[in-house]
C-alpha positions in Angstrom: 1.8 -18.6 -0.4 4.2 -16.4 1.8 7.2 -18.4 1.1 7.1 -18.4 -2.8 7.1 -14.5 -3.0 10.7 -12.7 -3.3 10.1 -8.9 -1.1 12.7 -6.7 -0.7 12.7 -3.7 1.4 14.8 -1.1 0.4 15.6 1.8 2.6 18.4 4.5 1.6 20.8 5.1 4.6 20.8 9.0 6.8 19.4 9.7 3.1 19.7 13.6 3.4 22.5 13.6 5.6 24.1 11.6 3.0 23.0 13.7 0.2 24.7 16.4 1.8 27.9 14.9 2.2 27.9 13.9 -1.1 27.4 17.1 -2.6 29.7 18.4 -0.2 33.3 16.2 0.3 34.4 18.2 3.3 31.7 17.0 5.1 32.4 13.3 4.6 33.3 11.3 8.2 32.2 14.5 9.8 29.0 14.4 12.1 26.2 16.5 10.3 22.9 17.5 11.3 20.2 18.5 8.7 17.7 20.6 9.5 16.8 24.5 11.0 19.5 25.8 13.4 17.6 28.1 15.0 15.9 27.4 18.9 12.6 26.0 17.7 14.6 23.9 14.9 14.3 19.8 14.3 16.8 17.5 13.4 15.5 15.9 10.0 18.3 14.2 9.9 21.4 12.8 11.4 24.6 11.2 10.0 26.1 8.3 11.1 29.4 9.7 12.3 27.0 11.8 14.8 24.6 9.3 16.2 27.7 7.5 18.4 26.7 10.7 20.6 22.7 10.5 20.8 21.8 12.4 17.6 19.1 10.8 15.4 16.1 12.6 13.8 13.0 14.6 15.3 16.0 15.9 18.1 15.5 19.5 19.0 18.0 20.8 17.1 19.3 22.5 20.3 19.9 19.4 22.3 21.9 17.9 19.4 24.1 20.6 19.4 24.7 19.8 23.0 25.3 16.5 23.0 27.6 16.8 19.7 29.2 20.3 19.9 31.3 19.7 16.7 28.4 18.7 14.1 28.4 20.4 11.0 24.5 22.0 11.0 23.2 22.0 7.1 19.7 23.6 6.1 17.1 20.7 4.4 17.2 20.9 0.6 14.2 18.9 -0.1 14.2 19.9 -3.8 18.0 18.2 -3.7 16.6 15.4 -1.9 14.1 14.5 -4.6 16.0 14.7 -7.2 18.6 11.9 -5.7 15.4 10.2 -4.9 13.6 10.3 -8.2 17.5 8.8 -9.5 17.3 5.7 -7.2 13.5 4.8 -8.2 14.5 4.7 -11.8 16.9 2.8 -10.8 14.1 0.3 -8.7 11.9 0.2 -11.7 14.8 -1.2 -13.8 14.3 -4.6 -11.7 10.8 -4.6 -11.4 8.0 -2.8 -12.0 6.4 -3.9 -8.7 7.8 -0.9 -6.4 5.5 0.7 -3.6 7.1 4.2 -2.5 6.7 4.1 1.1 8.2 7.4 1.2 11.0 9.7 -0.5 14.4 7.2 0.6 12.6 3.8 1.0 10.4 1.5 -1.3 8.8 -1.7 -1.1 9.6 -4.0 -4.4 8.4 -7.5 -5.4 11.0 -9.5 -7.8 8.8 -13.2 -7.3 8.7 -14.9 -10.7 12.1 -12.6 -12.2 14.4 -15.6 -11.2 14.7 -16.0 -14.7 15.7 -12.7 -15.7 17.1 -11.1 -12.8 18.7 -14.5 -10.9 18.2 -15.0 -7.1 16.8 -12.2 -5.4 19.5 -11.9 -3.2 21.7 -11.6 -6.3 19.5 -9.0 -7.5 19.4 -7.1 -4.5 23.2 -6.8 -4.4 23.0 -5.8 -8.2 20.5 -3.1 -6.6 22.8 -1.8 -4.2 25.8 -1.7 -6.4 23.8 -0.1 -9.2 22.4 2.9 -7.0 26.1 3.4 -5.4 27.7 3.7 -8.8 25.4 5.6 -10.0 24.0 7.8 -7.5 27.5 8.1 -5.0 24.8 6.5 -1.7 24.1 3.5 0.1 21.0 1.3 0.9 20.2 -0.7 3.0 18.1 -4.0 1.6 16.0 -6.7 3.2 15.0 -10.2 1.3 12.5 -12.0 2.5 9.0 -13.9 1.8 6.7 -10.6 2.5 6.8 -6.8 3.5 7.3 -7.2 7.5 10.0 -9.1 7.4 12.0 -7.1 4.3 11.3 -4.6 6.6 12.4 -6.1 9.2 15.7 -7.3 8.1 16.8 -4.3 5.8 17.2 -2.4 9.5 19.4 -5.5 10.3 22.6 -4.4 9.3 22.2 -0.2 9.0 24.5 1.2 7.5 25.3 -0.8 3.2 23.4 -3.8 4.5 21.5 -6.6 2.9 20.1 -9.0 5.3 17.8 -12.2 3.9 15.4 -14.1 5.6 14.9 -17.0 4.3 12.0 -19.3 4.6 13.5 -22.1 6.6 15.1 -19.1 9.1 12.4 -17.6 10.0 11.7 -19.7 13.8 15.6 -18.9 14.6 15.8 -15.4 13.2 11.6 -13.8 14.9 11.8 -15.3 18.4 14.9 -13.2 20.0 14.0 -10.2 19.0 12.4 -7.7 21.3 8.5 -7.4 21.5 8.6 -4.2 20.0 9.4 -5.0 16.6 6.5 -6.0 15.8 4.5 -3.3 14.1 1.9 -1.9 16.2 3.5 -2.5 19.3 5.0 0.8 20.8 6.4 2.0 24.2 2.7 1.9 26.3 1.6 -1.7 24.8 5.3 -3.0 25.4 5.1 -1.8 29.5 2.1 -3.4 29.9 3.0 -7.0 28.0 6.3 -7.2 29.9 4.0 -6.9 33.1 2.7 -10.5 31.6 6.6 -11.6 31.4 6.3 -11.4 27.7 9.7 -9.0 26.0 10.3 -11.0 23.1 8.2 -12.1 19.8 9.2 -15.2 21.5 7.7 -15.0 24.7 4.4 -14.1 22.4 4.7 -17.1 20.2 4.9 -19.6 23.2 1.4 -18.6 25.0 -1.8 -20.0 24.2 -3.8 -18.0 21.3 -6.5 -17.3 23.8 -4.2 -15.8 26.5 -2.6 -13.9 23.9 -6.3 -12.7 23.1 -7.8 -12.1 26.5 -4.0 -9.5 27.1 -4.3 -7.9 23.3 -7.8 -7.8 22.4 -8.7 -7.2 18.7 -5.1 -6.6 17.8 -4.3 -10.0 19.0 -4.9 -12.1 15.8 -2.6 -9.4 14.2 0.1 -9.5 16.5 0.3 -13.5 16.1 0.7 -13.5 12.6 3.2 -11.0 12.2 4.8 -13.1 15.5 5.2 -16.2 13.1 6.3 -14.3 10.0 3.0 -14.0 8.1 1.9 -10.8 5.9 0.2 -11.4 3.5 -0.2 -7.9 2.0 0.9 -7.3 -2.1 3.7 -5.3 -3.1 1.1 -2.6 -4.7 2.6 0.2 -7.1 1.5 4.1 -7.3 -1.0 2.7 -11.0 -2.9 0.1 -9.0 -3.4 1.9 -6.2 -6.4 2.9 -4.1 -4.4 5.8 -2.7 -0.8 7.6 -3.1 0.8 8.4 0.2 3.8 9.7 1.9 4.7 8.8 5.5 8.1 9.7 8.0 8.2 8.0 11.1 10.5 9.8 13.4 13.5 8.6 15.8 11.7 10.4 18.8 8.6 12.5 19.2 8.6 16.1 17.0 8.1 18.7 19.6 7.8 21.9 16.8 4.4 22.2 14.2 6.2 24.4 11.7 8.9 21.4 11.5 6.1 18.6 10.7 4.3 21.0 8.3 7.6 21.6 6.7 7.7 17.5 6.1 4.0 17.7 5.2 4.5 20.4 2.9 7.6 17.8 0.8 5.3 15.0 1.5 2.1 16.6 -0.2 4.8 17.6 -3.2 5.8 13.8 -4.0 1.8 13.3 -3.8 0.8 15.7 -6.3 3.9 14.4 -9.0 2.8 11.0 -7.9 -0.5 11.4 -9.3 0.7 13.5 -12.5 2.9 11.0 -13.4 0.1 8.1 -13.2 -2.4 10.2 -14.6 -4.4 10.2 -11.5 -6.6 12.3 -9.9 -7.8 12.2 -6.3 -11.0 13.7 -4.5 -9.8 13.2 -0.7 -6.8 14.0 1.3 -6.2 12.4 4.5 -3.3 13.5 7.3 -2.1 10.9 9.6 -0.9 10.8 12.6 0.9 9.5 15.7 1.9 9.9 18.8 4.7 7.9 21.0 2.3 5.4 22.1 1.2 4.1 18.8 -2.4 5.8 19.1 -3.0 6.9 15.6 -5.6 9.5 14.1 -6.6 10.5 10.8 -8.0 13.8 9.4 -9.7 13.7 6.0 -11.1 16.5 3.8 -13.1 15.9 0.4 -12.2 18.2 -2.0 -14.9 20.2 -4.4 -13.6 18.5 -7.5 -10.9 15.9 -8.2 -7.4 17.7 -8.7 -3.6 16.1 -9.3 -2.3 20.0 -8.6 -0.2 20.5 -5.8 -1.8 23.8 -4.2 -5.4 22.2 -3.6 -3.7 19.0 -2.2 -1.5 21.3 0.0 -4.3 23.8 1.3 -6.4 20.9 2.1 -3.9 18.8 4.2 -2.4 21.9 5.9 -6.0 22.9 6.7 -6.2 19.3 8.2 -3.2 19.3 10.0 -3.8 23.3 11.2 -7.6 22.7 12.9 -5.7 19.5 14.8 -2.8 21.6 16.1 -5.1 24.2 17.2 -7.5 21.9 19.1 -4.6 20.4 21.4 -0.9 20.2 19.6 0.9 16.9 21.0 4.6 16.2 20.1 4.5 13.7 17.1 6.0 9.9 16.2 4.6 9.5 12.6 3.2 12.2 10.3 2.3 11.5 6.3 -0.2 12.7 4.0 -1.9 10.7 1.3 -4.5 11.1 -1.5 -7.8 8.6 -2.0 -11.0 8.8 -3.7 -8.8 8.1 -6.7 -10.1 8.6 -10.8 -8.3 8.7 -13.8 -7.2 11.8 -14.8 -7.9 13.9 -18.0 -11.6 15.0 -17.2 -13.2 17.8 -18.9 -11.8 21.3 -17.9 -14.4 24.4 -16.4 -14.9 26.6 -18.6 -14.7 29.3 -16.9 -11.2 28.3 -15.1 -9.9 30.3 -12.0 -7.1 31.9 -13.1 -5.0 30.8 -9.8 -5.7 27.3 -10.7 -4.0 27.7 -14.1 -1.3 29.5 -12.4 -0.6 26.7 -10.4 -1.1 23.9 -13.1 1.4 25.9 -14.8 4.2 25.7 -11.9 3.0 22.0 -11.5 3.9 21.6 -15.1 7.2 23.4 -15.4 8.4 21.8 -12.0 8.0 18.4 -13.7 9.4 19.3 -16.5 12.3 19.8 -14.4 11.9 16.8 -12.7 11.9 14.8 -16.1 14.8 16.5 -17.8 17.4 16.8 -14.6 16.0 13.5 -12.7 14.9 15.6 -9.7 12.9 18.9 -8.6 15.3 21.9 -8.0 12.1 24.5 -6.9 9.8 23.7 -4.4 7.1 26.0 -2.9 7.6 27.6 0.6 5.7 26.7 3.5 4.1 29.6 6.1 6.2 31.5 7.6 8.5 30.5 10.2 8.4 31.9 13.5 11.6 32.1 16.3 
């Protein structure tokens, strides 16, 4: 079943560091840093040209400065960032309309059964890359393969204007060298202990007896074989057939600073919201994730009073969420993202006696999408609480 499906995994390269030197030429081969420049400040992100001296994303801002004294330091422009963003997903849904968002610069999509339209997918997925250069001025990175993990897995292959495939027949020479740890789920804590048992590679894994690898991994362990021999079954599942809409960011290190992952949850909450208007969805739950360094993963989810696609409810719900957390026992974060369940179709009978801050608000939603629509991206987006130095 794997084998016959035709996954690619496309993730834009440094997307807002890239953005930014796009829109700005002098910056081009210069190392830039995106994000607050002030001593609490985050890297969001990191250009290539910088990352030869140790920057990369979730760096305190301060530290990157340090190590590379003569980056360029840009502010984030998410609002710039989604509207290159919402021009490379047209572009996506051009090929197929099989694309999962898995967040605002990389997208899951499934091209099995367009050989006759679109040709080999590996044909296609140069196609893909040359149309979004052209047309947008940045790169991607793609992976081909039979599922999601290892599209995933190969479009981080050859970083930066890559396309890796994996073909069927490759997969026992391409999965055993690689190190333990790229293997979802496995992080820094599970990896120390497994290399205790001698095992460092997916291939040291795939060599020992299922029940060794169960009595050392527990319930994990039927997981962590499968994605050892190349097997995921899961669909490529767009935004309309959905059970939930969500936006994750896994960082290059831990995020020290709450106001910079509430900044991210704030964009993330924002591609939510004109997710669900543009499906005509509504949802009735919100749920925050998130992760530390060693993979432990919690979730915090509030139902709301009535089933909403507006941005404001969404936003004081999962800032609520993420808020009570911080303030029961803050600890840097890996992965943060935001996502919307409980999901209805939209256009439900209106109150009649409407609060007059909701219509405000469905009002901004509106006119910000109409932005979106007419200039392929969002050049307004609201502010988040107040940042303190």
């Amino acid at each position: 079943m794997t084998a016959s499906r035709s996954i690619l995994h496309v993730d834009m390269d440094a997307f807002f560091a890239s953005v930014e030197q796009l829109d700005r030429p002098e910056l081009r081969g210069r190392p830039v840093l995106v994000g607050h420049d002030g001593p609490r400040g985050v890297v969001a992100a990191a250009s290539y040209e910088s990352r030869p001296f140790g920057c990369r994303s979730a760096l305190p801002m301060s530290v990157a400065k340090r190590l590379c004294p003569q980056a360029v330091v840009v502010p984030v422009r998410f609002g710039r960032y989604r509207e290159a963003s919402r021009a490379v997903f047209a572009i996506f849904e051009e090929f197929t309309p099989l694309v999962e968002p898995l967040s605002i610069d990389e997208a899951f999509l499934d091209l099995t059964g367009g050989e006759r339209l679109l040709g080999p997918a590996e044909g296609a997925a140069r196609r893909l890359k040359d149309r979004v250069r052209a047309e947008t001025g940045l790169t991607a990175s793609v992976g081909v393969a039979p599922n999601k993990f290892l599209a995933k897995l190969a479009s981080d292959m050859e970083k930066p204007d890559g396309l890796t495939v994996i073909r069927p027949e490759a997969i026992d020479q391409v999965l055993p060298r690689l190190p333990i740890t790229r293997l979802w789920g496995i992080g820094p804590k599970t990896a120390t202990r497994l290399e205790g048992y001698g095992i460092r590679t997916v291939g040291d894994l795939r060599r020992l007896p299922d029940e060794v690898v169960r009595a050392r991994l527990g319930n994990e362990a039927e997981h962590f074989m499968r994605l050892a021999r190349g097997e995921d079954d899961r669909p490529v599942t767009p935004d309309q057939e959905a059970k939930s809409i969500s936006q994750e960011e896994t960082f290059g290190t831990d995020v020290p600073e709450p106001q910079a992952l509430r900044d991210v949850l704030l964009n993330q909450t924002e591609q939510v919201a004109a997710r669900l208007r543009r499906h005509g969805l509504m949802a009735r739950s919100v749920v925050v994730k998130i992760r530390y360094g060693d993979f432990k993963t919690i979730t915090r989810r509030r139902t709301l009073a009535e089933a909403t696609d507006a941005t404001a409810p969404l936003w004081e719900s999962a800032r609520a969420s993420f808020d009570q957390w911080a303030a029961a026992g803050f600890q840097p974060v890996r992965l943060i993202g935001m996502g919307a369940t409980n999901l209805s179709a939209g256009g439900g009978q209106l109150s009649l006696f409407a609060d007059p801050r909701t219509e405000r608000g469905r009002r901004l939603d509106e006119a910000v999408d109409r932005i979106n629509s007419r200039f392929g991206g969002s050049v307004i987006r609201r502010g988040a609480p107040g940042r303190r130095e």
